[in-house]
N, CA, C and O atoms as a Maestro MAE file, in Angstrom:
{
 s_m_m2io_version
 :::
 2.0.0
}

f_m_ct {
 s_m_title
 :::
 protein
 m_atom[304] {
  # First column is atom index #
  i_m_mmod_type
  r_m_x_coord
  r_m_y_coord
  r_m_z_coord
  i_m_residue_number
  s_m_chain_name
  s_m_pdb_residue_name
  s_m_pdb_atom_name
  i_m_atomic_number
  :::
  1 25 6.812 13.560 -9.943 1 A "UNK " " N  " 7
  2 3 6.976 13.081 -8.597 1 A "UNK " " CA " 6
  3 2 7.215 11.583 -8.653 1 A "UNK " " C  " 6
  4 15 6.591 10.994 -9.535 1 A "UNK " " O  " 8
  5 25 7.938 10.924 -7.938 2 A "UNK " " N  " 7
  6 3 8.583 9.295 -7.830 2 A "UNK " " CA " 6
  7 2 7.971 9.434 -6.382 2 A "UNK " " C  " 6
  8 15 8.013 10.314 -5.522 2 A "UNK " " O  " 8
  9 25 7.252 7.908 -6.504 3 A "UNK " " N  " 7
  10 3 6.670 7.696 -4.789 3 A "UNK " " CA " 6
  11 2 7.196 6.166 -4.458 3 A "UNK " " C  " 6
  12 15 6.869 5.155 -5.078 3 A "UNK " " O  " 8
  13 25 7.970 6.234 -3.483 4 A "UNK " " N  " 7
  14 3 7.737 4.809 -3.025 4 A "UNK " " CA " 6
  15 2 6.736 3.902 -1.937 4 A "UNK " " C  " 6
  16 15 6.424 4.505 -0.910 4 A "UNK " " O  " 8
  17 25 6.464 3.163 -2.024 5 A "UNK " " N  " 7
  18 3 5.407 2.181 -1.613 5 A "UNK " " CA " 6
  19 2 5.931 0.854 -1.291 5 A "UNK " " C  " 6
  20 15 6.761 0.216 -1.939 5 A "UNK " " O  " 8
  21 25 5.338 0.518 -0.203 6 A "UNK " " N  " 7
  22 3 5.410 -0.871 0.206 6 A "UNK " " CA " 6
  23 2 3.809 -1.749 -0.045 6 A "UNK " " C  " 6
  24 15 3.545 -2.928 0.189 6 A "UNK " " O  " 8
  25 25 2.750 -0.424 -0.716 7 A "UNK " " N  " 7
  26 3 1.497 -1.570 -1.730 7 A "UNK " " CA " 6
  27 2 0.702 -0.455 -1.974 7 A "UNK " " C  " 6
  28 15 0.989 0.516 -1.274 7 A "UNK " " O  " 8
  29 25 -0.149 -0.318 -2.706 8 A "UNK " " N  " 7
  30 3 -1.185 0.451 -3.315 8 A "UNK " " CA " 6
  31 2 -2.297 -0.466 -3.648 8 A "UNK " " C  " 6
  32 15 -1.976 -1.643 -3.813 8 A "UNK " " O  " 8
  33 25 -3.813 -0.081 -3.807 9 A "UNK " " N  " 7
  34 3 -4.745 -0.265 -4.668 9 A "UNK " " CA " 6
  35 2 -5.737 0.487 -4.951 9 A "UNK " " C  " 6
  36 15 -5.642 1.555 -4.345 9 A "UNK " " O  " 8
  37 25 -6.603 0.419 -5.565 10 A "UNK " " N  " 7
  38 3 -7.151 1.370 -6.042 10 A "UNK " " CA " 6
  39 2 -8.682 1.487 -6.189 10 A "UNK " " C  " 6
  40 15 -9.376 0.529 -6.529 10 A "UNK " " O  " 8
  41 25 -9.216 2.823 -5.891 11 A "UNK " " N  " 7
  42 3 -10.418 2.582 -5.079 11 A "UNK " " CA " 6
  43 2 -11.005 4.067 -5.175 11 A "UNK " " C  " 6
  44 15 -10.717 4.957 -4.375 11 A "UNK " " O  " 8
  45 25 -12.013 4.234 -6.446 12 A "UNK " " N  " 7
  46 3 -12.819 5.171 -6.698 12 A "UNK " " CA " 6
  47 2 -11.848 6.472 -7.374 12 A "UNK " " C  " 6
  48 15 -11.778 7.655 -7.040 12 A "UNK " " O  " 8
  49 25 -11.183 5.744 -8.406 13 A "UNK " " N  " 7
  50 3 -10.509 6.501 -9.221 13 A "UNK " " CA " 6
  51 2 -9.244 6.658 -8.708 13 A "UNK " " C  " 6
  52 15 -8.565 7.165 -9.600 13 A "UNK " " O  " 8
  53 25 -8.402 6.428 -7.443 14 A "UNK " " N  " 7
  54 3 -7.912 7.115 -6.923 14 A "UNK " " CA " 6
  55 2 -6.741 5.881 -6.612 14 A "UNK " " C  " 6
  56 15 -7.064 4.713 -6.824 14 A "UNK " " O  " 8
  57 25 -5.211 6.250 -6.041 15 A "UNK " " N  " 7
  58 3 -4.389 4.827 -5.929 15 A "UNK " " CA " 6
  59 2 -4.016 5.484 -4.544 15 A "UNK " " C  " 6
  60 15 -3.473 6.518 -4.152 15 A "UNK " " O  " 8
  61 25 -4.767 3.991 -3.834 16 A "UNK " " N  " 7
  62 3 -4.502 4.455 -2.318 16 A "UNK " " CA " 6
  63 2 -3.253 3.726 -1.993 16 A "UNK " " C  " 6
  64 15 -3.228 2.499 -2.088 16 A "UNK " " O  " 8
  65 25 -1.761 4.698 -1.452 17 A "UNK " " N  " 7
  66 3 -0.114 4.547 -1.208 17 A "UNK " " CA " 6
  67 2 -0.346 3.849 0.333 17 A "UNK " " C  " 6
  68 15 -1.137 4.301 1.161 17 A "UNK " " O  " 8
  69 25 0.293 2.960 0.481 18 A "UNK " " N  " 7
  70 3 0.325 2.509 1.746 18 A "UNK " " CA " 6
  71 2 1.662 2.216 2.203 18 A "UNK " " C  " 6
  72 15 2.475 1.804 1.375 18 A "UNK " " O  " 8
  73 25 1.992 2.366 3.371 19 A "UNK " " N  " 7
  74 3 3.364 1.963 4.019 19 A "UNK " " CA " 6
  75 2 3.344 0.693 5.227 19 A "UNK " " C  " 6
  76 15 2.417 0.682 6.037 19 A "UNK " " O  " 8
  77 25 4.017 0.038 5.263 20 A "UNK " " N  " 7
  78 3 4.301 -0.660 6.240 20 A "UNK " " CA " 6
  79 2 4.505 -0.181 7.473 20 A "UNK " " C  " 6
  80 15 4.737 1.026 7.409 20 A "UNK " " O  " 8
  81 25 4.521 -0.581 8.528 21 A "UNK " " N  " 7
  82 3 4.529 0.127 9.534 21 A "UNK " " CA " 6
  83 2 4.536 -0.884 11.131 21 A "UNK " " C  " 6
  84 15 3.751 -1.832 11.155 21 A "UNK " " O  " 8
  85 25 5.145 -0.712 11.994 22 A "UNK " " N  " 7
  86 3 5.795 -1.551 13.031 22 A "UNK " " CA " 6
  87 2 4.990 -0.535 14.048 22 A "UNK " " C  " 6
  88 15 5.562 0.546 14.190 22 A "UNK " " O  " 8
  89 25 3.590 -0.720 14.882 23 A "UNK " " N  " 7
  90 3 3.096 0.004 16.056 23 A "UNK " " CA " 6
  91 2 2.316 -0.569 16.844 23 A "UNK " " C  " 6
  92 15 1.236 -0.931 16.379 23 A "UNK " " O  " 8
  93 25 2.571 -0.793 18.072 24 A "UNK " " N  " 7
  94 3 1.631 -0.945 19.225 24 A "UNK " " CA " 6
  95 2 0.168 -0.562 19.005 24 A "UNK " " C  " 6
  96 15 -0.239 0.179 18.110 24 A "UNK " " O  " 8
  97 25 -0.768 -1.333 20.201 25 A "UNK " " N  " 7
  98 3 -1.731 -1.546 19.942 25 A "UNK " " CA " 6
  99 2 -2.242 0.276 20.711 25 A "UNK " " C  " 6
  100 15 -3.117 0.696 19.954 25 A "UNK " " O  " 8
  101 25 -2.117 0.792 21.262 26 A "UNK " " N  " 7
  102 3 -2.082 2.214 21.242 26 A "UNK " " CA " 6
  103 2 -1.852 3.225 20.318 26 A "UNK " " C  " 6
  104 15 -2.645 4.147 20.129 26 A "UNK " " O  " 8
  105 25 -0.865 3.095 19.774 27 A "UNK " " N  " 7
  106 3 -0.437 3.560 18.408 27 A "UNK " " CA " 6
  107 2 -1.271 3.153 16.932 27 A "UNK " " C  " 6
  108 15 -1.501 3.963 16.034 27 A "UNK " " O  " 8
  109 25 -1.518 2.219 16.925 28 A "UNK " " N  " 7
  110 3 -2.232 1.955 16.004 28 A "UNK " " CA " 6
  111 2 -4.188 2.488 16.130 28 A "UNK " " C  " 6
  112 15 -5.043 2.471 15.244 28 A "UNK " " O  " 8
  113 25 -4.297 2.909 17.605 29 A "UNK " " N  " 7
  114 3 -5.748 3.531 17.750 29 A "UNK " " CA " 6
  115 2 -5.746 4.781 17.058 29 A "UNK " " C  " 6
  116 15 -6.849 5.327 17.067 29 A "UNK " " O  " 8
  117 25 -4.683 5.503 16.360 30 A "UNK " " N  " 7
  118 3 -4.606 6.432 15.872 30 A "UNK " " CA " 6
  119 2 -4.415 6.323 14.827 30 A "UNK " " C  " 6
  120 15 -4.605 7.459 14.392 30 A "UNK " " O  " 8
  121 25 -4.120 5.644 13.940 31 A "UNK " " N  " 7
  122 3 -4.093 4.802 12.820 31 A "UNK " " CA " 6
  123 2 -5.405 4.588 11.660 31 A "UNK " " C  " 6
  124 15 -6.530 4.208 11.982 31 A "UNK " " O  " 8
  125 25 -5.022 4.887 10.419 32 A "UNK " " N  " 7
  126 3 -6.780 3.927 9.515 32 A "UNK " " CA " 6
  127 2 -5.550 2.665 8.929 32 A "UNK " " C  " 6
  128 15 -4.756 2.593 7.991 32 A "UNK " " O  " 8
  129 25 -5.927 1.837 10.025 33 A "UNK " " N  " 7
  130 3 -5.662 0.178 9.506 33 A "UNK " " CA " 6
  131 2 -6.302 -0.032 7.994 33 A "UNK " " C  " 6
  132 15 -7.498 -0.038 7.701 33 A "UNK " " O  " 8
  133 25 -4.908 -0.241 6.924 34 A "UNK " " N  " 7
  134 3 -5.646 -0.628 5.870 34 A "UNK " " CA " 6
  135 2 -5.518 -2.444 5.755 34 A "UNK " " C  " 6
  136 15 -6.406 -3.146 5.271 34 A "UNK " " O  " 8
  137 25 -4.238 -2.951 6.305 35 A "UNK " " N  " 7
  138 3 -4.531 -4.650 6.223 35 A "UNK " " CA " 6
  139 2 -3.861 -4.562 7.427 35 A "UNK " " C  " 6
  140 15 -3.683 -3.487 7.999 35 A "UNK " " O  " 8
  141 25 -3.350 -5.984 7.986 36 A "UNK " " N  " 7
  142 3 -2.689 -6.530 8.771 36 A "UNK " " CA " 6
  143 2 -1.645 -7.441 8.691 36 A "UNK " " C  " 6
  144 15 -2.209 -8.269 7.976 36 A "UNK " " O  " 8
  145 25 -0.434 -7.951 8.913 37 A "UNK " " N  " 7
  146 3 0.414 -9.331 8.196 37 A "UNK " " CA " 6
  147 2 -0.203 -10.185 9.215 37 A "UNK " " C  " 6
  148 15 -0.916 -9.739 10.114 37 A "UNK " " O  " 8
  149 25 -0.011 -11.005 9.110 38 A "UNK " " N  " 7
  150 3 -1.203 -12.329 9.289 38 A "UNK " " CA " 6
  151 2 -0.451 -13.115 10.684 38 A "UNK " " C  " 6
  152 15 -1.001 -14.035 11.289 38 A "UNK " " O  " 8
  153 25 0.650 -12.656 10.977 39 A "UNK " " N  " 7
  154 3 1.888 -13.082 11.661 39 A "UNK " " CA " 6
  155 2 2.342 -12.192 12.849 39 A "UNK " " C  " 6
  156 15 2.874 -12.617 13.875 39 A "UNK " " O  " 8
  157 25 2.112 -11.144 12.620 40 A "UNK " " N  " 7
  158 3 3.027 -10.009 13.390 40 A "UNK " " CA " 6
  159 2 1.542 -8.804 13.803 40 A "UNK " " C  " 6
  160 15 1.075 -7.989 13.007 40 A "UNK " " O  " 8
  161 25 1.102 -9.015 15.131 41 A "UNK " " N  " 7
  162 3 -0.157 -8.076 15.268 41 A "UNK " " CA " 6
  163 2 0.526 -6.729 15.187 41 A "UNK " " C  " 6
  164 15 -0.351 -5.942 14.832 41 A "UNK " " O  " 8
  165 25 1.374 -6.251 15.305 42 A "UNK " " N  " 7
  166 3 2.289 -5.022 15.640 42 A "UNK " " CA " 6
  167 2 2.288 -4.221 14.046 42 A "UNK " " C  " 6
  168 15 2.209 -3.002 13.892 42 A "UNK " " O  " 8
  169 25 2.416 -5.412 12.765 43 A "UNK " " N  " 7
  170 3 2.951 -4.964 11.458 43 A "UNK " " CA " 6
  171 2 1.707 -4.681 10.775 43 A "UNK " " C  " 6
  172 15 0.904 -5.595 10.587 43 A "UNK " " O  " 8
  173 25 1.439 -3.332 10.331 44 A "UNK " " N  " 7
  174 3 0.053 -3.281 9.404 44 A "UNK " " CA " 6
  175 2 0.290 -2.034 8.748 44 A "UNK " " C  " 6
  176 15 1.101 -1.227 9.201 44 A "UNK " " O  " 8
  177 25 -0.381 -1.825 7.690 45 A "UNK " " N  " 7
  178 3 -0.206 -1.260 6.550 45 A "UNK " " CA " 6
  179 2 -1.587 -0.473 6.557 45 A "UNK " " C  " 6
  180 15 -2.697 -0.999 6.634 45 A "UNK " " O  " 8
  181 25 -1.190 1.503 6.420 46 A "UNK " " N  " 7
  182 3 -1.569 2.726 6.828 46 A "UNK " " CA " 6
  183 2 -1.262 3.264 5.407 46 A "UNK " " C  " 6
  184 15 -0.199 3.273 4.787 46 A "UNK " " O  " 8
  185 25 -2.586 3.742 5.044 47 A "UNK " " N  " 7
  186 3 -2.867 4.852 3.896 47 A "UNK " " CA " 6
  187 2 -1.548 6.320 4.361 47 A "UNK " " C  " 6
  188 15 -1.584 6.815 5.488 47 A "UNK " " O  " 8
  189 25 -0.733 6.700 3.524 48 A "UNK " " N  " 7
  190 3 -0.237 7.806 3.769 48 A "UNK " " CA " 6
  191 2 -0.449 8.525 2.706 48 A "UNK " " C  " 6
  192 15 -0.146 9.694 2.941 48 A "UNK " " O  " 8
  193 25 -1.035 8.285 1.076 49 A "UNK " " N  " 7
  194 3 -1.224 9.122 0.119 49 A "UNK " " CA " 6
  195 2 -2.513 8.834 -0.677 49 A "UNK " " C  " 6
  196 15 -2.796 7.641 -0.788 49 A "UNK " " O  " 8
  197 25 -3.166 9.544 -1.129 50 A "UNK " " N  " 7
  198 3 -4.371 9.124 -2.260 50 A "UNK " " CA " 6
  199 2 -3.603 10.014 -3.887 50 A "UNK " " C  " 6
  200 15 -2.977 11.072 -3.965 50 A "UNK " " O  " 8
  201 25 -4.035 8.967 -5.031 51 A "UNK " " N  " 7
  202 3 -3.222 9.653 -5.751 51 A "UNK " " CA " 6
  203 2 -4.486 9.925 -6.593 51 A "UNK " " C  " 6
  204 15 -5.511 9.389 -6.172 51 A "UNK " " O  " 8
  205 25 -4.589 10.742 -7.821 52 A "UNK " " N  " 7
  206 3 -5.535 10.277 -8.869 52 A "UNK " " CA " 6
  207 2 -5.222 9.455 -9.796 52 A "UNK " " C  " 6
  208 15 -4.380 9.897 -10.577 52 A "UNK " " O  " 8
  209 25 -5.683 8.166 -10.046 53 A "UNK " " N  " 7
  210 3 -5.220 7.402 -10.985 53 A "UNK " " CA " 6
  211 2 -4.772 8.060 -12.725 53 A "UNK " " C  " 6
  212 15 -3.997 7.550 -13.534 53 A "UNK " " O  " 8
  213 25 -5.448 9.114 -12.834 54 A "UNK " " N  " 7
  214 3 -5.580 9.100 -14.070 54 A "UNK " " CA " 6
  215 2 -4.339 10.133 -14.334 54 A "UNK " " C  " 6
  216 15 -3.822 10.231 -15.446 54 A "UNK " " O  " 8
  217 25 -3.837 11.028 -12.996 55 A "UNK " " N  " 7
  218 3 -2.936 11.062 -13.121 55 A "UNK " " CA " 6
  219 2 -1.571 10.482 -13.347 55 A "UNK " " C  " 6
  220 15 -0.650 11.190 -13.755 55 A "UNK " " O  " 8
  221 25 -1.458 9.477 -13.144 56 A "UNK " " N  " 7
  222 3 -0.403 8.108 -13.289 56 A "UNK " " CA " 6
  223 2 -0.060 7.932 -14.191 56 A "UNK " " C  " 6
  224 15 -0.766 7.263 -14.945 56 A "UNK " " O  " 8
  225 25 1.475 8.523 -14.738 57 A "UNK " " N  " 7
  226 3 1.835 8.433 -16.050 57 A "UNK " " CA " 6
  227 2 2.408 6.449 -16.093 57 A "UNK " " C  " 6
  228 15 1.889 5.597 -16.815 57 A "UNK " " O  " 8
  229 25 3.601 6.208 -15.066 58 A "UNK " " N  " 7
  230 3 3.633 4.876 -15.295 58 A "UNK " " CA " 6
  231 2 3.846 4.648 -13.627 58 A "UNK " " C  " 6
  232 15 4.324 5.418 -12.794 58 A "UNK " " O  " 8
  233 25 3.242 3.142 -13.460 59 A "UNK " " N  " 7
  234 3 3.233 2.507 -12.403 59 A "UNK " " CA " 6
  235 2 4.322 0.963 -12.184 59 A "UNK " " C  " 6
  236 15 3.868 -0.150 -12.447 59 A "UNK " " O  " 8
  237 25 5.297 1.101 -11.840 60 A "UNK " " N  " 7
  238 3 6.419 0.021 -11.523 60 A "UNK " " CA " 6
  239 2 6.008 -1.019 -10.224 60 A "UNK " " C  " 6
  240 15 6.040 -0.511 -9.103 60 A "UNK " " O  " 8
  241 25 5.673 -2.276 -10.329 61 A "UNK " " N  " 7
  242 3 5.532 -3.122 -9.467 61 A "UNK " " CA " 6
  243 2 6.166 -4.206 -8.966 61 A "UNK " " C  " 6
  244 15 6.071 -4.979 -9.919 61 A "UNK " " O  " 8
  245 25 6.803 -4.842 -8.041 62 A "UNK " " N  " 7
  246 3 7.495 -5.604 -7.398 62 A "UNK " " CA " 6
  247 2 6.739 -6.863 -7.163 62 A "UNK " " C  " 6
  248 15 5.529 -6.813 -7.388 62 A "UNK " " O  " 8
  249 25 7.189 -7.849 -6.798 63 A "UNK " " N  " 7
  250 3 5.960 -9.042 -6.467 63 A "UNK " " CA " 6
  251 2 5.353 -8.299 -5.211 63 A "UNK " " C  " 6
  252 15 5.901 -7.408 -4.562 63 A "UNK " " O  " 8
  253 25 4.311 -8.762 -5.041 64 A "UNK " " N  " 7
  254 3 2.823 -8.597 -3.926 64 A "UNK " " CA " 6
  255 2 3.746 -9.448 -3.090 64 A "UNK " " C  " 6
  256 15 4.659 -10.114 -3.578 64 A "UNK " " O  " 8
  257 25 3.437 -9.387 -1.700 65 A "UNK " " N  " 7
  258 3 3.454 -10.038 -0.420 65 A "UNK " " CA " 6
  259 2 2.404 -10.892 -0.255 65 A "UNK " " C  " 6
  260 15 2.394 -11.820 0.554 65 A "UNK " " O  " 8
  261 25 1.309 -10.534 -1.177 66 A "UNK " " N  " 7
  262 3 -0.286 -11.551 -1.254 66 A "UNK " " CA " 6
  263 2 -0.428 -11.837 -2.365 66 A "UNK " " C  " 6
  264 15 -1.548 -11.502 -2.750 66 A "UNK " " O  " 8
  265 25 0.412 -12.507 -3.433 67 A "UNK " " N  " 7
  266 3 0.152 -12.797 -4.885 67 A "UNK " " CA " 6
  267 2 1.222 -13.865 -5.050 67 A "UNK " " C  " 6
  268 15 1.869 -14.380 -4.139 67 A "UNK " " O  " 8
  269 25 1.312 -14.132 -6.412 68 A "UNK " " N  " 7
  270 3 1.885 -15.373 -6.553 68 A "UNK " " CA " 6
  271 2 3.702 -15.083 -7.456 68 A "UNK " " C  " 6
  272 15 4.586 -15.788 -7.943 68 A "UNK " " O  " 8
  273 25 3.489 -13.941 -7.283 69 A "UNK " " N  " 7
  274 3 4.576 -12.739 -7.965 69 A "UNK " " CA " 6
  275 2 3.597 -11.883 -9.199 69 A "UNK " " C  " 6
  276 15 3.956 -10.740 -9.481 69 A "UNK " " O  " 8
  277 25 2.724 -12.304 -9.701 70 A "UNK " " N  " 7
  278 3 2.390 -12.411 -11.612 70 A "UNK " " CA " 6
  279 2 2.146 -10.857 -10.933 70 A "UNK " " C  " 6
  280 15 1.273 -11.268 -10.169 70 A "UNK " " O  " 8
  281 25 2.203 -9.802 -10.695 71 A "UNK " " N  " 7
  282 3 1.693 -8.783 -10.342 71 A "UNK " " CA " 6
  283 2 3.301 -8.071 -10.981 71 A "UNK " " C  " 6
  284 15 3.251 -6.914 -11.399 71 A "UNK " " O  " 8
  285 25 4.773 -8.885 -11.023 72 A "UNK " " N  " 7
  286 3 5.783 -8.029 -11.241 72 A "UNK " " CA " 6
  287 2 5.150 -7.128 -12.867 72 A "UNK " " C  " 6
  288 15 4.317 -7.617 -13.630 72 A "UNK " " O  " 8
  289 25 5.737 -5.942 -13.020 73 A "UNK " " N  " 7
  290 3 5.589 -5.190 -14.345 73 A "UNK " " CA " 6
  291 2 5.452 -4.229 -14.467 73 A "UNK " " C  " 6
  292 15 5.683 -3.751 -13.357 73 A "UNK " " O  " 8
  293 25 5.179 -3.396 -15.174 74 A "UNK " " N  " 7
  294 3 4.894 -2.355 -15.567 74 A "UNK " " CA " 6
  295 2 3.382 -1.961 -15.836 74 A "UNK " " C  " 6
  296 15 2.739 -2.783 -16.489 74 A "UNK " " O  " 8
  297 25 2.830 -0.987 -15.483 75 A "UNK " " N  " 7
  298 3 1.335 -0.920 -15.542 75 A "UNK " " CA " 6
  299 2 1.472 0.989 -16.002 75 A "UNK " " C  " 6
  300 15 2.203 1.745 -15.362 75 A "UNK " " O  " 8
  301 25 0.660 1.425 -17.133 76 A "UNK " " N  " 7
  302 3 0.377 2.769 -17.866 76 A "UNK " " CA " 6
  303 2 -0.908 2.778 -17.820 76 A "UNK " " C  " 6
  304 15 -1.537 3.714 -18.314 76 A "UNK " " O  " 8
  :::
 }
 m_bond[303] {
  # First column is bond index #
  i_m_from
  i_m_to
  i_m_order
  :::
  1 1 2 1
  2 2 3 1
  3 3 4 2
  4 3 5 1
  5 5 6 1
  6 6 7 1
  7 7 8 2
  8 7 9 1
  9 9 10 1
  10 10 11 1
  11 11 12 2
  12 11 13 1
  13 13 14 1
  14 14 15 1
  15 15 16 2
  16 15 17 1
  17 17 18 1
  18 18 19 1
  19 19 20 2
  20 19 21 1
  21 21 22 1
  22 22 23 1
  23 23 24 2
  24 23 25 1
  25 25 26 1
  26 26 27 1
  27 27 28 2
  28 27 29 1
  29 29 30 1
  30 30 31 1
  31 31 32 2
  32 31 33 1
  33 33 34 1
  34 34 35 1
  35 35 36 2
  36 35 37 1
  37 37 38 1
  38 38 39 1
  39 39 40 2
  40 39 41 1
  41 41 42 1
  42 42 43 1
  43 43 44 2
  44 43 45 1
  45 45 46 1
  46 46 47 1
  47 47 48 2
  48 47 49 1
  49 49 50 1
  50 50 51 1
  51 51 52 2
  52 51 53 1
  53 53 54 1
  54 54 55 1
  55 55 56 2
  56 55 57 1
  57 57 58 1
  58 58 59 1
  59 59 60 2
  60 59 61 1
  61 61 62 1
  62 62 63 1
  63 63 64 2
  64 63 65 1
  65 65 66 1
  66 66 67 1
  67 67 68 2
  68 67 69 1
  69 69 70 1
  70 70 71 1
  71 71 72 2
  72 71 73 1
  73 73 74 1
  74 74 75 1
  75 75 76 2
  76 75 77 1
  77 77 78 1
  78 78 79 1
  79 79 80 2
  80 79 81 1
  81 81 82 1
  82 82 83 1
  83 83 84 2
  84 83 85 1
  85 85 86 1
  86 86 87 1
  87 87 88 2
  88 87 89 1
  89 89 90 1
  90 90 91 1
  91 91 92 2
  92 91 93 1
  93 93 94 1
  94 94 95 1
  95 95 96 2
  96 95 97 1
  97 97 98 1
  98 98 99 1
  99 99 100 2
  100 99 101 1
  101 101 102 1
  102 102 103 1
  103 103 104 2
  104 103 105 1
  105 105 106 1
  106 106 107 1
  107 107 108 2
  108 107 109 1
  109 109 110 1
  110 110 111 1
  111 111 112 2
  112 111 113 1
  113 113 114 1
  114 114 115 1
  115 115 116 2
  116 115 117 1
  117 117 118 1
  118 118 119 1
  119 119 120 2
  120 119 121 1
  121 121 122 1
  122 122 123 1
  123 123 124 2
  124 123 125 1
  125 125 126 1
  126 126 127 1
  127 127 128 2
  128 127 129 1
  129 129 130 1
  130 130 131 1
  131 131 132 2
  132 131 133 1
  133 133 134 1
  134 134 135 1
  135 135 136 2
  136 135 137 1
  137 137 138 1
  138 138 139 1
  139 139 140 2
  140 139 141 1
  141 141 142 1
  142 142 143 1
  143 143 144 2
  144 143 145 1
  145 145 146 1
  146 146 147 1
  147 147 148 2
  148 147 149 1
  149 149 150 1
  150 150 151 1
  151 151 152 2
  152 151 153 1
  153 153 154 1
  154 154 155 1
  155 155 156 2
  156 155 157 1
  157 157 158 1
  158 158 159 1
  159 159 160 2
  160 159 161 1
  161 161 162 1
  162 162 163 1
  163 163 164 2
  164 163 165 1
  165 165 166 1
  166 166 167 1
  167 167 168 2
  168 167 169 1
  169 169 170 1
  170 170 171 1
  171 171 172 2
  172 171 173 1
  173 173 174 1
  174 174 175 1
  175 175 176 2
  176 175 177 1
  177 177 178 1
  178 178 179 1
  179 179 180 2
  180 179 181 1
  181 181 182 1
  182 182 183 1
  183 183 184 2
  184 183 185 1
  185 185 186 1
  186 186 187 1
  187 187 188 2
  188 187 189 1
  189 189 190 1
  190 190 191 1
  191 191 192 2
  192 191 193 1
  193 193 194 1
  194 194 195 1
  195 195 196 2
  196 195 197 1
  197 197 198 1
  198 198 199 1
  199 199 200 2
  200 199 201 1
  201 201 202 1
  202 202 203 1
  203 203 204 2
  204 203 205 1
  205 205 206 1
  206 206 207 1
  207 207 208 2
  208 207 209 1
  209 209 210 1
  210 210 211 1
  211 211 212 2
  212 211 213 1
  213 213 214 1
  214 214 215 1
  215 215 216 2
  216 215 217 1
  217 217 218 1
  218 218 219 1
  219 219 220 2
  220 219 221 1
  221 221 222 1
  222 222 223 1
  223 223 224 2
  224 223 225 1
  225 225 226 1
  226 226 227 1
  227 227 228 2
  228 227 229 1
  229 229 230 1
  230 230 231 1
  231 231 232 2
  232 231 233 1
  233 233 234 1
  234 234 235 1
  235 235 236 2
  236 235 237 1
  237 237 238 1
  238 238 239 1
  239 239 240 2
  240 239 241 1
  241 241 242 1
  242 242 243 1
  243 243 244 2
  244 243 245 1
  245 245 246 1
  246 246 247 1
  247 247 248 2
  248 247 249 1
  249 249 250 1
  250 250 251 1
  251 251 252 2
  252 251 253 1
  253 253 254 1
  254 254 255 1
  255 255 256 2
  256 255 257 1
  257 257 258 1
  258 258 259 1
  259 259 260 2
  260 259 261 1
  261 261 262 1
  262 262 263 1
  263 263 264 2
  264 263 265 1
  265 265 266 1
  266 266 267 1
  267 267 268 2
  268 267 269 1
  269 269 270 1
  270 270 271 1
  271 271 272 2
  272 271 273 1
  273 273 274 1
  274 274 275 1
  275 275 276 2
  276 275 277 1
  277 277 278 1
  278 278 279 1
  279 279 280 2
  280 279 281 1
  281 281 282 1
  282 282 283 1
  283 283 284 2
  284 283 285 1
  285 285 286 1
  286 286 287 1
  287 287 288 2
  288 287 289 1
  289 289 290 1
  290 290 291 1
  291 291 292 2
  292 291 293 1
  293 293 294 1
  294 294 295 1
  295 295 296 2
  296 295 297 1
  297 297 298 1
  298 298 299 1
  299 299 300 2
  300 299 301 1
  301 301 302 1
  302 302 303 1
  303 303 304 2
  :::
 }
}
């Protein structure tokens, strides 16, 4: 399986998939808010998958939106 992601981390064995996401403050009451962009109350980022880590043959990463890039690479 190939998953795409706009961020993951990981949390009791498990790699929690998150998506970006553009929703009103109604819309989002239905929601598990995992962060917020710091800029845009509307833009916040929603768990849509739990994976098992140990399932994870390889993990491909892009720079973070909250890092300094050093996060680009490859992670097994």
């Amino acid at each position: 399986m190939e998953l795409a992601a706009d961020a993951y981390s990981e949390k009791g064995g498990q790699l929690l998939i998150n998506v970006l996401v553009e929703a009103d403050a109604d819309e989002q009451e239905q929601m598990v808010i995992s962060w917020r962009t710091p800029n845009n109350s509307r833009r916040v980022g929603i768990v849509v998958a739990k994976v098992p880590a140990a399932e994870v043959v390889d993990l491909y990463t892009a720079p973070s939106w909250f890092d300094d890039g050093s996060s680009v690479g490859t992670t097994t």
